[in-house]
C-alpha positions in Angstrom: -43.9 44.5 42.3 -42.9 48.4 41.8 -41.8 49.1 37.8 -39.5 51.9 37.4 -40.2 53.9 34.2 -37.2 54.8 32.7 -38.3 58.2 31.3 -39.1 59.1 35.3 -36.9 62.5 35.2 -35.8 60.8 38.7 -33.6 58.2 37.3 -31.8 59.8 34.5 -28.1 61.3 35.3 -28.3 64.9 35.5 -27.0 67.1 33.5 -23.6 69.1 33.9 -21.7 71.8 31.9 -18.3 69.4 31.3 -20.4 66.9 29.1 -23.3 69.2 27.7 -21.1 71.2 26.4 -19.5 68.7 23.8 -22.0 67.9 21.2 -20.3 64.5 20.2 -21.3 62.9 23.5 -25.0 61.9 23.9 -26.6 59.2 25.9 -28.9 56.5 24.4 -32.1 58.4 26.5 -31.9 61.3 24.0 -31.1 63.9 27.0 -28.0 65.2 25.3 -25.9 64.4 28.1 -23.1 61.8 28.2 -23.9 59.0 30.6 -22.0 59.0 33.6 -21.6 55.7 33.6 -18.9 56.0 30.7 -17.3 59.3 31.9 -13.6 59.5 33.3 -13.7 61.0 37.2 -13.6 64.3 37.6 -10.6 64.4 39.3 -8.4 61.5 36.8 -7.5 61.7 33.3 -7.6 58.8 30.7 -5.8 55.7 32.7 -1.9 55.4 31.8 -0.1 52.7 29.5 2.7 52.7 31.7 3.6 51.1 35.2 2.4 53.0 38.3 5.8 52.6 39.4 7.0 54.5 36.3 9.4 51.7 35.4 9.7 50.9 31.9 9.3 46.9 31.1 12.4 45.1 31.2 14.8 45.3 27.9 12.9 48.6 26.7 16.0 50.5 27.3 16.1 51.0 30.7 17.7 49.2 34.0 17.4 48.7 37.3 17.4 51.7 39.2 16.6 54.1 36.4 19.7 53.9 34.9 20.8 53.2 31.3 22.7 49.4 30.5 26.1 50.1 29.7 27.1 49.3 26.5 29.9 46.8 26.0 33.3 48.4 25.3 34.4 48.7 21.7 37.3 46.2 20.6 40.5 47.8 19.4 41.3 46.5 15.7 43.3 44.0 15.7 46.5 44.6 14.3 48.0 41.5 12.1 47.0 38.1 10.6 45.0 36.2 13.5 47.2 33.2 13.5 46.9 30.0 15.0 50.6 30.6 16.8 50.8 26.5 17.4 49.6 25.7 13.8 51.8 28.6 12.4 54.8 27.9 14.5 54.9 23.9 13.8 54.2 24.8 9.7 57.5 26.7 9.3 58.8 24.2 11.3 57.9 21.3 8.8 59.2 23.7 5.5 61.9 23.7 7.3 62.7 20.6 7.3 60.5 19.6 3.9 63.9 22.1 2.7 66.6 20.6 4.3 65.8 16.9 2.8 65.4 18.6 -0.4 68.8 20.4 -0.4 70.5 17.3 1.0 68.6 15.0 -1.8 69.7 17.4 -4.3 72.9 17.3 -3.2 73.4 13.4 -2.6 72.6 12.6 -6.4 75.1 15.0 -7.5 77.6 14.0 -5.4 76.8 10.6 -6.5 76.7 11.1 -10.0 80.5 13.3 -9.6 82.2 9.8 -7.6 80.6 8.1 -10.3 82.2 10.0 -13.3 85.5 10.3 -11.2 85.5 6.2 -11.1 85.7 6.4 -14.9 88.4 8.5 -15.3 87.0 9.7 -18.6 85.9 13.1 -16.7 89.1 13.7 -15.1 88.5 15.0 -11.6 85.0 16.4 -11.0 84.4 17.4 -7.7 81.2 19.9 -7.4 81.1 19.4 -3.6 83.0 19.5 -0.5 83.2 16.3 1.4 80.2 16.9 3.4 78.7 19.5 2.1 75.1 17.6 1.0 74.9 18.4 5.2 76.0 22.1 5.2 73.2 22.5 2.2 70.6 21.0 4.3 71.2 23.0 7.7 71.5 26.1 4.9 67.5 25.1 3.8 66.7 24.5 7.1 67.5 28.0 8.4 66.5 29.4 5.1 62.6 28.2 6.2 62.8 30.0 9.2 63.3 33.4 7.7 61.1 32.7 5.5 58.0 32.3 7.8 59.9 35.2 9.5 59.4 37.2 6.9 56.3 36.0 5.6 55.2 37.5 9.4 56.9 40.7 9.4 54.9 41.5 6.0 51.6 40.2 7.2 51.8 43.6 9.7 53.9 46.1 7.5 52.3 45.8 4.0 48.7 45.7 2.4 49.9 42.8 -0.1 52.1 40.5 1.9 51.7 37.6 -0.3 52.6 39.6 -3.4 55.7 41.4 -1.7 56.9 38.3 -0.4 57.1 36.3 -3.4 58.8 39.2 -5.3 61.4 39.2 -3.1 61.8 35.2 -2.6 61.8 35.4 -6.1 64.6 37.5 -6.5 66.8 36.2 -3.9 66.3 32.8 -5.5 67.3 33.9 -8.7 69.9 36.3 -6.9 71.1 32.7 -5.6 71.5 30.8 -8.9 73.5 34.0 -10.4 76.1 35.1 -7.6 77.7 31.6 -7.5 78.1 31.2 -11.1 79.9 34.9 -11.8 81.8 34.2 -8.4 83.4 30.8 -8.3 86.0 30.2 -11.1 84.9 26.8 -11.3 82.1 26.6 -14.0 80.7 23.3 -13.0 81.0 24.0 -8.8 79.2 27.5 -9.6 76.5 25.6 -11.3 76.0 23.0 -8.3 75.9 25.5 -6.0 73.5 27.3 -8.4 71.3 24.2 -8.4 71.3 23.2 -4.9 70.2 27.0 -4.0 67.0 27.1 -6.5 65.9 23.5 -4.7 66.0 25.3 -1.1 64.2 28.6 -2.4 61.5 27.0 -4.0 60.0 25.3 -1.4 60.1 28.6 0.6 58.8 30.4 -2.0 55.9 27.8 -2.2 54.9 26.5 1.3 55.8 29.6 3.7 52.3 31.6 2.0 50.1 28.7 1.4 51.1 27.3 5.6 50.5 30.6 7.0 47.5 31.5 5.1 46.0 28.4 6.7 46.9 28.9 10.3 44.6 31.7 10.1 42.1 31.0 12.4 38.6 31.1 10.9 35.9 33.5 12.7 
């Protein structure tokens, strides 16, 4: 059996000028010079920490084929309330007709109360209303919903208060309503039916229309 002295000048890595220059490298022998063992080749530098293929890893910022992803097209703002159109659409539908049956309610009892007083005789003649009229008053709230959701629309796009701006003006036309007929018809008490019968179709509009459309809103 053959023993190999370590120290045997044979069997230690000889020396060169790239590692004995650099004092921090030294091997374990003492010699001064870095083993080779340890070194980098000659002709390579420190190995890479990226893909020989030059690819970076998927979702790093890069695609297929060395392009860039293309980034998803920005959304124009949408103009308007995001409405339900169905929801919207059957709500002023329904004031519509919560309206009408108000108006013609309205207008039945006082029609029934005026036959009632004219059956006395006590009253004279008091006739407030056409014959027929508790119908024309609910075709009038009827309609009367319609522009209202109308309107309650047109405002959603226009203004940066709808809701405020629209009950101002409901407001005013209501009370607009209650007025004209009482300085216009020479007939105190038919002025102040007609009064009456128009603040029971306004209110409702005034009342539903924001609180309806406000809900059809869809919700993100």
């Amino acid at each position: 059996m053959t023993y190999s002295d370590p120290r045997d000048p044979r069997r230690q890595t000889p020396q060169t000028r790239a590692y004995t220059n650099n004092p921090e490298f030294t091997d374990r022998s003492g010699s001064g010079a870095y083993s080779q063992s340890a070194s980098y080749p000659a002709d390579s530098g420190p190995p890479s920490s990226y893909p020989a293929s030059g690819a970076y890893p998927q979702g790093q910022g890069s695609a297929q084929g060395g392009g860039y992803a293309a980034a998803p097209a920005a959304r124009a703002p949408r103009r308007g309330p995001d409405l339900d159109p169905v929801m919207f659409a059957g709500g002023v539908v329904m004031t519509g007709v919560v309206t009408g049956l108000a108006a013609w309610l309205v207008s039945w009892i006082i029609g029934l109360i005026s036959r009632a007083a004219n059956a006395t005789g006590n009253l004279g003649t008091w006739s407030p209303l056409d014959p027929g009229g508790e119908y024309w008053f609910a075709l009038a709230g009827f309609l009367a919903a319609l522009v209202g959701g109308a309107l309650w629309y047109v405002l959603q796009l226009i203004t940066p208060t709808p809701d405020s701006f629209y009950r101002w003006i409901v407001g005013l036309l209501i009370i607009a309503a209650f007025v004209v007929p009482l300085a216009a018809d020479a007939d105190i008490w038919r002025g102040l039916t007609s009064g009456v019968i128009h603040v029971c179709i306004g209110i409702p509009v005034l009342s539903l229309i924001p609180t309806m459309g406000n809900r059809s809103k869809n919700r993100s």
